[in-house]
C-alpha positions as CSV (number, residue, x, y, z in Angstrom):
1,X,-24.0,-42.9,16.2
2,X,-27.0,-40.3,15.4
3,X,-24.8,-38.2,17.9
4,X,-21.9,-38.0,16.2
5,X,-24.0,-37.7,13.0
6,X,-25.6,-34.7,14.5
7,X,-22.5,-33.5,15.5
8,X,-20.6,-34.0,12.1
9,X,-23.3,-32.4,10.1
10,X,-23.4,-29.1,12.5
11,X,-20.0,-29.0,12.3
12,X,-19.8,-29.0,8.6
13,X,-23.3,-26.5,8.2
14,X,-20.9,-23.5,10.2
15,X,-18.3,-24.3,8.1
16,X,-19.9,-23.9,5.3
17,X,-21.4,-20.4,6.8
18,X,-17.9,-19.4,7.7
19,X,-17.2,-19.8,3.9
20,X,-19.8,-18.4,2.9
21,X,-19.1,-15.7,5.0
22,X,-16.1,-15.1,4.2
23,X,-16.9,-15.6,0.2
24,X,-19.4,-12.5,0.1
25,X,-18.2,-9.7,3.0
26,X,-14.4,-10.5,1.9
27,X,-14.0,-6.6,1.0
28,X,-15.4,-6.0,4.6
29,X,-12.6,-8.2,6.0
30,X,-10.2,-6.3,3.9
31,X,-11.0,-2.5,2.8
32,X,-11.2,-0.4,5.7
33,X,-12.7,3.1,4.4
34,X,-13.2,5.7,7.0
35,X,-16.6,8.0,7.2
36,X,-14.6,11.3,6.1
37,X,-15.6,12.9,2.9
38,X,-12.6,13.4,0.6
39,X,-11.2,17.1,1.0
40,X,-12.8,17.6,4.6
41,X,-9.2,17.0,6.4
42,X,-7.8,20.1,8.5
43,X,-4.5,18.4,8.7
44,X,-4.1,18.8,5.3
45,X,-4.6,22.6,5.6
46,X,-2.1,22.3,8.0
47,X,0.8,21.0,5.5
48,X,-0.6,23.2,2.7
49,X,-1.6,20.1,1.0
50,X,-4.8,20.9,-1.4
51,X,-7.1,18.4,-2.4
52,X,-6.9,17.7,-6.2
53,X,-9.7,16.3,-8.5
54,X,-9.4,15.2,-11.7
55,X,-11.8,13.1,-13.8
56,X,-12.4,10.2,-10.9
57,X,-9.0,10.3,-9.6
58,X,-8.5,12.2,-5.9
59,X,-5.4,13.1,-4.6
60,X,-3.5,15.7,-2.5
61,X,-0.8,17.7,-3.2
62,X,1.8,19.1,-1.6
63,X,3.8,20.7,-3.7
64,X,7.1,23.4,-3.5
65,X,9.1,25.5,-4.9
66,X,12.4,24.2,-6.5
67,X,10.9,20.6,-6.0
68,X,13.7,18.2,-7.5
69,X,11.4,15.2,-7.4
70,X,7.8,13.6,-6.9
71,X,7.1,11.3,-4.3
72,X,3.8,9.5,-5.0
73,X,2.2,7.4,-1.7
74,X,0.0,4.7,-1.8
75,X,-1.7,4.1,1.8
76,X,-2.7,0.9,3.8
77,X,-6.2,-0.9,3.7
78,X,-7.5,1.2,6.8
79,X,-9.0,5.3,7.0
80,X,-7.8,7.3,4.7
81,X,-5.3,9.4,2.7
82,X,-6.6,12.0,5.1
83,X,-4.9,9.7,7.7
84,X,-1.6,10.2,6.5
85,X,0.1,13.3,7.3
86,X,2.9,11.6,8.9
87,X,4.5,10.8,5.3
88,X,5.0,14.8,5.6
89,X,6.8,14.6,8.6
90,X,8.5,11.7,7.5
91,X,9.8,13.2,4.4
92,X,10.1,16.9,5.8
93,X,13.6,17.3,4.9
94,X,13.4,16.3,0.7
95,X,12.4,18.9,-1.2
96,X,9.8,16.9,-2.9
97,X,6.3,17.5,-3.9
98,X,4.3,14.8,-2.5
99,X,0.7,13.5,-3.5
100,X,-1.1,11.1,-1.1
101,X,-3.5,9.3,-3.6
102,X,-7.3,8.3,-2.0
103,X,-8.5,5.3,-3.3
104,X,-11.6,4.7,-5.0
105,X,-14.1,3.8,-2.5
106,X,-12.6,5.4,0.6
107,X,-13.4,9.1,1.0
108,X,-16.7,8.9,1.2
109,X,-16.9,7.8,-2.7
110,X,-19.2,5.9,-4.7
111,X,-17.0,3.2,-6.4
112,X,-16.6,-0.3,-4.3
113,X,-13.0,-1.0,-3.6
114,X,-11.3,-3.5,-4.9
115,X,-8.3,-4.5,-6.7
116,X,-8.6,-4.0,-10.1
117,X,-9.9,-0.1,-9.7
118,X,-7.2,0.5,-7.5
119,X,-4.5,-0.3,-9.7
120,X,-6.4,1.1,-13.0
121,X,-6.5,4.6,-11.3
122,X,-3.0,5.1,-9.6
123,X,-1.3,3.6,-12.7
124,X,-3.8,6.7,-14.6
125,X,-2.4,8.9,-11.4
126,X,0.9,8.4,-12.2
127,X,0.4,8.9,-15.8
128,X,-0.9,12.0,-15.0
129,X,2.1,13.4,-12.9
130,X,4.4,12.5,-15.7
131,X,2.5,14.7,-18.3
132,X,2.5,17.5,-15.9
133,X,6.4,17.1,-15.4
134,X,8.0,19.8,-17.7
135,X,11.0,19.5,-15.8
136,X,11.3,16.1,-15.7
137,X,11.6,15.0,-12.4
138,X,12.1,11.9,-11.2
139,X,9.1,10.4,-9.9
140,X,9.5,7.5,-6.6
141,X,6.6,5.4,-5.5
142,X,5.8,4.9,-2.0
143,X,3.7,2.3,-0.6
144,X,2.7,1.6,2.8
145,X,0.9,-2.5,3.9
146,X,-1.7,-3.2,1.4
147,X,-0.4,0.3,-0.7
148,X,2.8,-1.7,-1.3
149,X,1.0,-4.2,-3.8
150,X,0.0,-0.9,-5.6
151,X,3.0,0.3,-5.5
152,X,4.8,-2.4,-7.0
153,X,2.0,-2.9,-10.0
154,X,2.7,0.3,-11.2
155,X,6.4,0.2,-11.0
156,X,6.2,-2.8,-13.3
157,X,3.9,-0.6,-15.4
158,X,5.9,2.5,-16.0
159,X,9.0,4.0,-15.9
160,X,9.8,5.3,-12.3
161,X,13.1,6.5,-10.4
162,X,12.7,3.7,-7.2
163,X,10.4,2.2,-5.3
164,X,9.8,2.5,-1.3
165,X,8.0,-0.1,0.2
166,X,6.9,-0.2,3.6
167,X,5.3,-3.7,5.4
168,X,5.2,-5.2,2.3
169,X,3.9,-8.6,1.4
170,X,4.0,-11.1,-1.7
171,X,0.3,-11.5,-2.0
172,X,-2.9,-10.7,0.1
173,X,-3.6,-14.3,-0.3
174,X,-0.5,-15.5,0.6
175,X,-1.1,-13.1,4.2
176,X,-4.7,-14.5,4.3
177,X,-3.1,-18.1,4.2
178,X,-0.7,-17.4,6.8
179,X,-3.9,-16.3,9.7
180,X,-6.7,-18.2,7.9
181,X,-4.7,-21.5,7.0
182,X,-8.1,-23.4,7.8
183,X,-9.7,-21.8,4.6
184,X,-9.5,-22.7,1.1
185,X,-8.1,-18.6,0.7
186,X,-7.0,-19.6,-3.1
187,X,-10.4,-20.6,-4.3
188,X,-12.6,-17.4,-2.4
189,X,-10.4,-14.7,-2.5
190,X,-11.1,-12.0,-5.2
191,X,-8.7,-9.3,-4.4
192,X,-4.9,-11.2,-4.3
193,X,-2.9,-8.2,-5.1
194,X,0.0,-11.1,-6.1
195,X,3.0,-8.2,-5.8
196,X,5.6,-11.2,-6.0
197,X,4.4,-11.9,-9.6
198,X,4.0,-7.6,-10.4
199,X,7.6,-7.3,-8.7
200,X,9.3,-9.7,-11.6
201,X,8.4,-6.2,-14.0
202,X,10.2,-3.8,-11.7
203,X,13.2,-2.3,-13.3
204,X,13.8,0.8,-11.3
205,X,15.9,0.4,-7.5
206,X,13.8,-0.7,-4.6
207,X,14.1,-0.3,-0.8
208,X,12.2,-2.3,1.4
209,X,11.5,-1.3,5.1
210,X,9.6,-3.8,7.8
211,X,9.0,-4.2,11.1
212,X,11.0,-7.4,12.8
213,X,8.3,-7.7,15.3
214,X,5.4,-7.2,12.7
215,X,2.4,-10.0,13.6
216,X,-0.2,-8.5,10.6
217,X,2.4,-8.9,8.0
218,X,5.3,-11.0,9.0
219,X,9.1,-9.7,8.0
220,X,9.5,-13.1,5.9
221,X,7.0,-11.5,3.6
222,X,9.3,-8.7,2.5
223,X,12.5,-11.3,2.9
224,X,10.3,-13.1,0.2
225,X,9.3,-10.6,-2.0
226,X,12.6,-9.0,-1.9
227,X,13.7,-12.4,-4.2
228,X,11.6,-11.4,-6.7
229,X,12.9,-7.7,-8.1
230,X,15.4,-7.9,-10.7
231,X,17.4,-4.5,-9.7
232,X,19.1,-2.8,-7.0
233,X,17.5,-3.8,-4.0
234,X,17.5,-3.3,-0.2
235,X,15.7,-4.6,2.9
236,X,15.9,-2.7,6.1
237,X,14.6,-4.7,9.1
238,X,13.5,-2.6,11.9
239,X,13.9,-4.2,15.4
240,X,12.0,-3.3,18.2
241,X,8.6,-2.4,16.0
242,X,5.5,-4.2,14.6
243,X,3.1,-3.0,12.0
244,X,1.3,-0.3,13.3
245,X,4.6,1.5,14.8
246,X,6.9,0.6,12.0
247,X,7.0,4.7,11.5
248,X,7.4,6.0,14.7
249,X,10.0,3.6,16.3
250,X,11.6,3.2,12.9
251,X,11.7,7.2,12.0
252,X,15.1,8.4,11.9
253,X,16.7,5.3,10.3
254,X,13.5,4.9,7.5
255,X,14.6,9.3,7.1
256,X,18.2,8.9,6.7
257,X,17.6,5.7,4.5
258,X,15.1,7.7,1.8
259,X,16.9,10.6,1.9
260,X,20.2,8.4,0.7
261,X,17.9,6.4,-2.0
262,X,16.8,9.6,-3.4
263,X,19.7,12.2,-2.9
264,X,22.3,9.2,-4.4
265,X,19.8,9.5,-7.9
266,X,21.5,11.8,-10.5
């Protein structure tokens, strides 16, 4: 009996370390900064892209001539904005001017990551863009994995032209349930980013884009989410790809697919 006791009690003392644990690195679990300091990124020299400062946002910009719309993208939970060159690429053939936003904390900056920062400064990003618009253009939102929760807040925040979501999810939590079903997520995690609920605000056209192989963030997380816009909406599942490949296998059909979403606008 003192076994089992024994047994019992160690059992529930790692437990209870595992919540713990989990409780007070969750941010290291979740926020994947690289050790690059914001503006040291060749690559962006490469695509003339220039590293833009204002008050404690950090962005940057590629911009042309003739642009006939903004594209605004929101990265995933790991490296950097610096990382991201590929959206470029990906978006070679619209004559947009494209801002890849760094998040507070990543880049080598001060603030700790987290949720409510986040949100607070690409919703003050976007802001900004429009004031500095004097054409008008329409302005799309782009979001890749844990960007897409961003994304979709600020969507349901302000007026945009559409909304791009790639690997999206309906909550952090919801994706913390699904590979930690063992822990009491609801009651420990701090950063939910619940994009189901922010999507319910979302007035402008979205279009969706996952991978039907995807293990980090399943395809019935976008099936779900798509439920919960109001508007025009599209889901394009991408066989063959995961997560992480989504935008190399998935290229040419995620080009043509933007391209229409934005060239179909008025």
């Amino acid at each position: 009996m003192k076994i089992i006791f024994h047994i019992l009690a160690f059992s529930s003392g790692g437990y209870l370390l595992i919540l713990a644990i989990f409780f007070f690195f969750q941010e290291k679990f979740l926020f994947f900064p690289s050790n690059a300091a914001f503006g040291n990124c060749p690559q962006m020299e490469q695509y003339r892209a220039m590293p833009i400062r204002f008050d404690d946002l950090r962005y940057y910009l590629q911009q042309k001539e003739r642009a006939n719309c903004w594209i605004i993208v929101f990265h995933g939970n790991a490296g950097d904005a610096c990382d991201r060159v590929y959206f470029f690429d990906l978006l070679k053939n619209l004559n947009a001017n494209m801002i890849l936003f760094e998040y507070p904390g990543y880049g080598k900056d001060a603030n700790r990551p987290g949720e409510k920062i986040f949100l607070k400064q690409a919703l003050k990003l976007t802001q900004r863009i429009k004031m500095q618009n004097p054409d008008n253009l329409p302005i799309y939102l782009l979001g890749e994995s844990l960007g897409t929760g961003v994304a979709t807040w600020v969507a349901g925040q302000t007026e945009i032209e559409g909304l791009i979501l790639l690997s999206a999810y309906t909550s952090i939590a919801a994706v913390a349930r699904h590979h930690y079903p063992w822990l009491p997520v609801d009651r420990l995690l701090k950063n939910r980013f619940a994009a189901d609920e922010w999507a319910k605000a979302v007035h402008a056209p979205v279009l969706l884009f996952h991978g039907v192989d995807d293990d980090i963030i399943p395809v019935e997380f976008s099936r779900k989410l798509l439920l919960n816009f109001k508007g025009d909406k599209e889901l394009i599942e991408i066989d063959g790809c995961g997560h992480n490949d989504l935008l190399f296998i998935g290229e040419s059909k995620i080009q043509k697919a933007i391209s229409q979403f934005i060239l179909m606008k008025p």
